[in-house]
N, C-alpha and C positions, 0 to 999 in steps of 0.2 A: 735448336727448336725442333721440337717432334711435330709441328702440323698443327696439331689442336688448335682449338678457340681459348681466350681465355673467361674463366668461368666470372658470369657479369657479378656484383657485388652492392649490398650497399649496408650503412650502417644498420647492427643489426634492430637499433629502436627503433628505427625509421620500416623495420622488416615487420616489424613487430605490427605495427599501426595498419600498415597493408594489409596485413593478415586480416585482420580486426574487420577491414570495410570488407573483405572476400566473404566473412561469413555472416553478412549481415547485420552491424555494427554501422548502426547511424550517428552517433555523437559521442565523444570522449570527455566526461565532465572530470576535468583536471584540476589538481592541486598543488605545484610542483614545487622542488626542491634542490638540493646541491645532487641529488641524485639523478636530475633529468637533462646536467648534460646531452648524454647520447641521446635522449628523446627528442628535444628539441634543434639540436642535431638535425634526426630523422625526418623531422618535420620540415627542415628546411630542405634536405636533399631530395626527400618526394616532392615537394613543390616543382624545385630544380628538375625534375628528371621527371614530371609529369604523371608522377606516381597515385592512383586514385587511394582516398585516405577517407576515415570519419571525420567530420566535423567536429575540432576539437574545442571546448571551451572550457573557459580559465574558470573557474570555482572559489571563492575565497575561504571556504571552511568549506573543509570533507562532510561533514554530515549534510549539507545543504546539495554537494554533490550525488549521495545516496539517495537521497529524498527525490533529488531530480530523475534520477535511473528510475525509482520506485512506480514515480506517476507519469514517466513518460510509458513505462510497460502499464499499468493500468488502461493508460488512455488506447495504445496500440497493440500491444499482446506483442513487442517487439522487445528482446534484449537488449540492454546498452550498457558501454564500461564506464568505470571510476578507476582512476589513477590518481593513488596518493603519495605522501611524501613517508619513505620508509618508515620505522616502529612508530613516529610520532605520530605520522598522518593517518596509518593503519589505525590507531586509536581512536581517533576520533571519524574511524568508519563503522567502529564496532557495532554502535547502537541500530546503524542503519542496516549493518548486516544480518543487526536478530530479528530488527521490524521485517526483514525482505525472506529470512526463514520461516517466519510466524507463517507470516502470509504467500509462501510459496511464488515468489519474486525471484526470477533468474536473474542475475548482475553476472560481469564480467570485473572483479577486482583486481586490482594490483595495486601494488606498492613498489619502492622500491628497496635495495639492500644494503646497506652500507657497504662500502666497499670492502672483498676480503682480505686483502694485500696491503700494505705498509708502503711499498717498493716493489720495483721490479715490473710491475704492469700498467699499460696505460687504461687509467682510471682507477687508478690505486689514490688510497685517501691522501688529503692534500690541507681538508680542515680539522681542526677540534670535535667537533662536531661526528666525525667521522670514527672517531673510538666512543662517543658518548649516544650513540645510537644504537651500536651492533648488542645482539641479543641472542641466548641463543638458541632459542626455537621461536622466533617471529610470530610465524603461524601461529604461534598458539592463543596470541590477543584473538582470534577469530574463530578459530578452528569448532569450538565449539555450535556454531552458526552455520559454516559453511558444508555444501557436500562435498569437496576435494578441495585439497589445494597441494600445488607444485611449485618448484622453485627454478628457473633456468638455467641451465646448467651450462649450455652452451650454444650459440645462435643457430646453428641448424636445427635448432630444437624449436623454434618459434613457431613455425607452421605445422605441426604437430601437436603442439602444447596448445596452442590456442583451438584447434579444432576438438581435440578433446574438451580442451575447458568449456567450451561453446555447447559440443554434446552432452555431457553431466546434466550442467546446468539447465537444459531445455529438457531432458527426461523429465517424466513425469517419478514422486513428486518432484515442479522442479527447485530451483532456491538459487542462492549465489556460492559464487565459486573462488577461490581466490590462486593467486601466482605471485611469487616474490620476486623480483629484479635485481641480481646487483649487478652495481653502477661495469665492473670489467667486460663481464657477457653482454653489455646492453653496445657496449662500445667494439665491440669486434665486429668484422666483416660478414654477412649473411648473405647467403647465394639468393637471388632473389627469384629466380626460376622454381615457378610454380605458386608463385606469393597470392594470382591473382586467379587458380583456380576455385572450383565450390570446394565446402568444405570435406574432405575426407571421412567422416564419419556424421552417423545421421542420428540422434536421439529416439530412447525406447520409449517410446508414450502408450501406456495403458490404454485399453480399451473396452468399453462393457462387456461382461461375460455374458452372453444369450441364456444360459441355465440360471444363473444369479437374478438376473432381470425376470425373468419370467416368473420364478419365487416371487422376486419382492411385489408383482403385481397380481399373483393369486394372493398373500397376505392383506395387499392394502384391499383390493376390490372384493375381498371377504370379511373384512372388519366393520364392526357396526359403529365405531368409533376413530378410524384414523385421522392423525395427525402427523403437519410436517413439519419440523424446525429446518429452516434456513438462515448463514450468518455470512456465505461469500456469495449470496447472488444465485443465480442460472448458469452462471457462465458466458452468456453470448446474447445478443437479442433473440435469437431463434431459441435456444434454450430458456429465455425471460418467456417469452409468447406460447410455450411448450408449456412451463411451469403454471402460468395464469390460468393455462385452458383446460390442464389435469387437474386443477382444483378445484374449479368452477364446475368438470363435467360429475367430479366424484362429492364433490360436497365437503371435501377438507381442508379443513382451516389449517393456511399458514403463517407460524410463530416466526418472527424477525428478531428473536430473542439475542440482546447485543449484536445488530447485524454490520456486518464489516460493509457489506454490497445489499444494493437491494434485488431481491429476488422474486415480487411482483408488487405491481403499484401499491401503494398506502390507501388508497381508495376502493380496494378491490375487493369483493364481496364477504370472500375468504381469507382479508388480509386480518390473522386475530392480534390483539393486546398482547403487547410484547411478555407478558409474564404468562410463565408457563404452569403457574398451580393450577388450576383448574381444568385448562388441558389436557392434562396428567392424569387428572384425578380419574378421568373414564376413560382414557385412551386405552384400545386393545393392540395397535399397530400403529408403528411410530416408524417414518423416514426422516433421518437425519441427511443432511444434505451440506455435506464440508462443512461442522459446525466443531470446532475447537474441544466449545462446552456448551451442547444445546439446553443443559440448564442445568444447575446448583443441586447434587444430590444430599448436600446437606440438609436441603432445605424444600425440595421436591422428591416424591417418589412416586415409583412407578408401580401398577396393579401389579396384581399376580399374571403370569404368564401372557403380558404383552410382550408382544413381539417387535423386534428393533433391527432396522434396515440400516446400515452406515455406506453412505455413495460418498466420493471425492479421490481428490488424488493421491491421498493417502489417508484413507477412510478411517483405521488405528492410529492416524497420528503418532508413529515411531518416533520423532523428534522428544516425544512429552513421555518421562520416565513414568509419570503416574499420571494414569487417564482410563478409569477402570467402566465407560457407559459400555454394556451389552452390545453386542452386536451378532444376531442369530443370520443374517444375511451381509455380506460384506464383498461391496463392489467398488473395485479401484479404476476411475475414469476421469475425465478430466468431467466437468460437471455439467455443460450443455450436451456431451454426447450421454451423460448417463440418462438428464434426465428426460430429452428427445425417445431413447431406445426406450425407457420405463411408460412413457406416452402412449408411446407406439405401443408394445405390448397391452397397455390396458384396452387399449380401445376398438383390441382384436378378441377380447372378453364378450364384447358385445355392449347392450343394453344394460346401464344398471337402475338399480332402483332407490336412486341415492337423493330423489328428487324434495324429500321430507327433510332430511338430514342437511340438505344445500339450502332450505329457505331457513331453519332452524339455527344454522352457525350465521349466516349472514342475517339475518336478526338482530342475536348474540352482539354481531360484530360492530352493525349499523347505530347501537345503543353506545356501547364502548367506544367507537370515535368521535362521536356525538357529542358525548358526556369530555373529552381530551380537547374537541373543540371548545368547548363551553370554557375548559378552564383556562386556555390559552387566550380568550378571547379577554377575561376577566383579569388577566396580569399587566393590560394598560395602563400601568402607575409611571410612578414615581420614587424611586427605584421600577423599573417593570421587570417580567421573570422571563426566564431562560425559553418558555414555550411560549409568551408575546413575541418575540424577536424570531425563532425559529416558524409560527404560524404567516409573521408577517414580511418577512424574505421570501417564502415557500410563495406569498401574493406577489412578491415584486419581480420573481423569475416567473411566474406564469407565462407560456407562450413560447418563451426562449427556449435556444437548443442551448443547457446549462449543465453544470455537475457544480454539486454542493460535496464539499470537505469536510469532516466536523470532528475536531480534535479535541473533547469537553468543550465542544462550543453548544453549534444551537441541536437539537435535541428531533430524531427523525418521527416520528411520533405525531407532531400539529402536523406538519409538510403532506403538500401533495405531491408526492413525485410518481411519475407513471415509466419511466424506462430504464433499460441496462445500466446507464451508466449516470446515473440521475445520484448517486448518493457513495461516498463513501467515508467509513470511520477510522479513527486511527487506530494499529496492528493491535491486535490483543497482546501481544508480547509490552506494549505500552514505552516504548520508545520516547521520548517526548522530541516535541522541535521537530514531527516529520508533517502537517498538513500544508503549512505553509511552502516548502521547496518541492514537496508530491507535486502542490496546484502548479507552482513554476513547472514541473515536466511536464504537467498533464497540458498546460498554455502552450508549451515550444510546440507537443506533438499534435496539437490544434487549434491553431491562432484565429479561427473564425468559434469558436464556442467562449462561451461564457464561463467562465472558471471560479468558483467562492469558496475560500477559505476559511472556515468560521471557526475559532479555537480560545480555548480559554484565556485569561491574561498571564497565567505561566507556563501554559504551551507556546504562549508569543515570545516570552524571555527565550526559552529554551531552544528554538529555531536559529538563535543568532541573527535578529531580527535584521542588523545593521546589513549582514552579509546578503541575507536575501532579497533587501532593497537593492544593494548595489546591482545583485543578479538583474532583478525585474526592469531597473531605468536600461545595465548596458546590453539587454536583449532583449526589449522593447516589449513585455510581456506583462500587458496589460489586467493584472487580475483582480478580484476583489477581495480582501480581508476585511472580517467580522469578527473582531474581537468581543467577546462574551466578558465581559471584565466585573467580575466579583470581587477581586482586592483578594483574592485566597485558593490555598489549594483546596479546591472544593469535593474534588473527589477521598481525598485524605479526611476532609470532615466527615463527608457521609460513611465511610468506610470506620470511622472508628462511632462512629452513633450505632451504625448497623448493630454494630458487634458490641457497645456497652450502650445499650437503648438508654439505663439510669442510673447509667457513673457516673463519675464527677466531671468529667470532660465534657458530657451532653449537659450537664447543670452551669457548668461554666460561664461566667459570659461572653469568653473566647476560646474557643479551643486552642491547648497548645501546640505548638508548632503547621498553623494552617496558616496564620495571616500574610500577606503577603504589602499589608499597610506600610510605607503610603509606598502606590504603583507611580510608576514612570508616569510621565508623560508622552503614553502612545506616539500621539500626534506629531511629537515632536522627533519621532526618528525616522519616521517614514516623511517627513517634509524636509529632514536632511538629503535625501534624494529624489529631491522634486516632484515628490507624489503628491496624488489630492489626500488628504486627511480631513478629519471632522469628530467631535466627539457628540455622542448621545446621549442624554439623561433621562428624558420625556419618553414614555411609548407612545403615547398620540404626536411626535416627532420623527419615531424611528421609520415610517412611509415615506417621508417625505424626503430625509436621508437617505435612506437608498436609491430612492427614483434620480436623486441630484446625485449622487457616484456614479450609477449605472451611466448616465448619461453624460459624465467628466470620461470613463471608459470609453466610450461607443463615440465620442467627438474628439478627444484628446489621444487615446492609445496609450494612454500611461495607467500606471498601479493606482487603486483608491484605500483608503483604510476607512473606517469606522469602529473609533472605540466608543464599543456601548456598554453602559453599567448599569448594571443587572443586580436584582437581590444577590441576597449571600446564599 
């Protein structure tokens, strides 16, 4: 014996998980497999040994899993992991991995690895299963989505490995990350000294350039015509209240042209008609504001020598190989600070005389809601339309502290919403199956708001509908779904009318390959899990429907559905 202590230890899955709550890691939405052994292992020896851990919870499909990480960072601006079941379960993380790149969603991924060994180590393959999984570059189901990913090589590596994984991911822009397990390294012993300090490295997040800002606000406060497209919001309530107030004091109308977030009320003087030709047509100075694609240059163009502002967290969008909108000023920030510091700036400008141009779009604008109200009003049928149901939800959250979902559901346009976090669409990368298990994170990460799901009826197929009930009864996550139920892919329809206004497909009496005749019976999978459910037919019905969910919610604390059918 030389003296020494000997060095404490514990499994290294169980090191792993620790790591995970040190750097901020509130919940582990798990899917496990013949590989989580050592994990669950781990889980039992932290318990044992009083080891502080995330809250881990069981997932029954990975994408339901993703979807939860999605809208729990929505709702909190907090990271959270997914742990899948090696090449299989990585597969069915994909789709939520490209929704959470799209949309600049930190995740913490893993999977795990088949085991590399035959023999000889403990945790060497033992099933079938075990040669019919291994692959040989894993990563690569993802990689195209992810900003890094690693493999662990060896358990001292865990607290290292995750604090990078942590930092990537949270850099601006940020996105998800992924790490491969196999099952031998997860099973060795891991020194757990130091598992439960902060994390060793800290994330490079962007910041508005002072020189860049102050351009973009000599351009806009000199233009006799600017305009703003916004599609991820403000960023922040303070950045929401920043945004409202720069537009109102300058007189520019802001475009929600396919907006992901909203970025000022729907009601706001300034808020213009999502379509952007007209806007265009005279804009001298244009702020784009974290927009993907602030509009269709196929089909929209821009004057001669307007000038084009791009702010966000990756304002060129490097992920997107072809993405050719100008950008004469170009600020990389996260987007409450840019558009706060762009505030500030202008209103160090002074006095402007933008007082003609601000009664003139709001006009404009007050005609154009007016005329959208009108039509929503008048789709009270039988069948009734997509903007009766979206106008008459938008009445039945009045008042509530709520967030509406809408995955081709109801339509943000009739709605009154007035705050941050009052609205969001699903990822422009078009993921399907993500509004329903978002709203389940967005409910875990706040069980006192109101949470609605509104999605078409083959965005509800595509969720894994059965799995996400199960979620919602065994963690009491009481939220609302509005199924939009047309019997068809309706976005597939319009997308091929667009493009052959008078082919044969628009003369049809069906388009091929949209229908989706004859649909499930909603109601019937969501009352296999003890939900309320109801179907709608009537729009002079659809009030009185929701007022009786809301209220099975707010007395019961269970999930409610409503499948309503809607024109085609």
């Amino acid at each position: 014996m030389d003296g020494r202590s000997e060095t404490k230890t514990m499994t290294a899955g169980g090191a792993l998980l620790a790591r995970m709550k040190a750097v901020g890691i509130d919940y582990i939405f798990a899917n496990s497999g013949t590989d989580f052994p050592p994990i669950i292992e781990g889980l039992a020896e932290a318990e044992a040994k009083q080891v502080p851990l995330p809250e881990t919870v069981i997932i029954p499909h990975e994408s339901a899993a993703m979807g939860m990480a999605h809208g729990y960072y929505l709702a909190t601006g907090r990271m959270q992991a997914v742990m899948a079941h090696t090449n299989v379960g990585l597969a069915n993380c994909a789709i939520g991995a490209i929704n959470a790149a799209t949309e600049h969603i930190p995740v913490l991924l893993f999977s795990g690895r088949t085991p590399v060994t035959e023999k000889g180590r403990f945790g060497s393959r033992t099933v079938p299963i075990g040669w019919g999984q291994e692959m040989r570059d894993q990563a690569a189901l993802v990689r195209e989505a992810v900003k890094w990913d690693d493999e662990l090589r060896f358990p001292e590596h865990v607290g290292p490995m995750v604090d990078r994984a942590s930092a990537i991911a949270r850099s601006t822009p940020r996105g998800p990350v992924y790490m491969s397990l196999p099952r031998e390294v997860l099973c060795q012993p891991c020194p757990v000294e130091g598992l439960d300090r902060p994390a060793t490295m800290a994330p490079a997040v962007h910041v508005p350039d002072p020189v860049a800002i102050a351009e973009a606000a000599r351009i806009l406060s000199s233009a006799e015509n600017p305009v703003i497209f916004a599609q991820h919001g403000a960023g922040s309530a303070e950045g929401f209240a920043a945004l409202s107030a720069l537009a109102e004091q300058w007189g520019i109308p802001v475009c929600q042209y396919w907006a992901v977030q909203l970025a000022i009320p729907t009601d706001h003087p300034m808020a213009a008609a999502a379509d952007p030709k007209p806007l265009l047509a005279k804009a001298d100075a244009i702020l784009v504001i974290d927009a993907l694609a602030p509009w269709s240059p196929d089909i929209h163009a821009l004057r001669d020598g307007c000038k084009v502002i791009q702010l966000g967290q990756d304002p060129l969008f490097a992920r997107s190989p072809v993405r050719y909108f100008p950008s004469d000023v170009t600020i990389a920030c996260d987007i409450a600070d840019g558009v706060i510091a762009l505030k500030a700036a202008m209103d160090g400008i002074g006095k402007t005389s933008a007082a003609f141009r601000r009664s003139e779009v709001a006009a404009t604008n007050r005609v154009a809601r007016a005329e959208t109200l009108r039509k929503a009003e008048a789709g009270c049928g039988e069948p009734m339309s997509k903007e009766w149901v979206s106008l008459t939800l938008s009445r039945a959250i009045a008042g509530r502290e709520a967030t509406v979902l809408s995955e081709l559901g109801c339509l943000l346009a009739p709605m009154t919403l007035s705050h941050h976090r009052a609205w969001y669409q699903e990822p422009h990368s078009g993921g399907l199956g993500w509004s329903f298990p978002a709203a389940l994170g967005m409910q875990l990460a706040d069980r006192n708001r109101l949470v609605v799901a509104t999605m078409g009826d083959g965005s509800y197929i595509f969720s894994n509908p059965a799995a996400c009930h199960q979620i919602a009864e065994a963690m009491v996550l009481p939220i609302l779904i509005v199924i939009v139920n047309n019997a068809e892919w309706g976005a597939v329809r319009q997308s091929v009318v667009g493009l052959y206004p008078d082919g044969y497909a628009a003369k049809a009496n069906r388009v091929p390959l949209t229908s989706l005749t004859p649909v499930p019976d909603f109601t019937k999978i969501a009352e296999a899990s003890r939900a309320y459910a109801a179907t709608v037919t009537r729009g002079e019905d659809l009030a009185s429907a929701l007022e009786q969910a809301l209220r099975h919610i707010h007395e019961k604390k269970t999930l409610a559905l409503l499948d309503v059918r809607v024109r085609a």
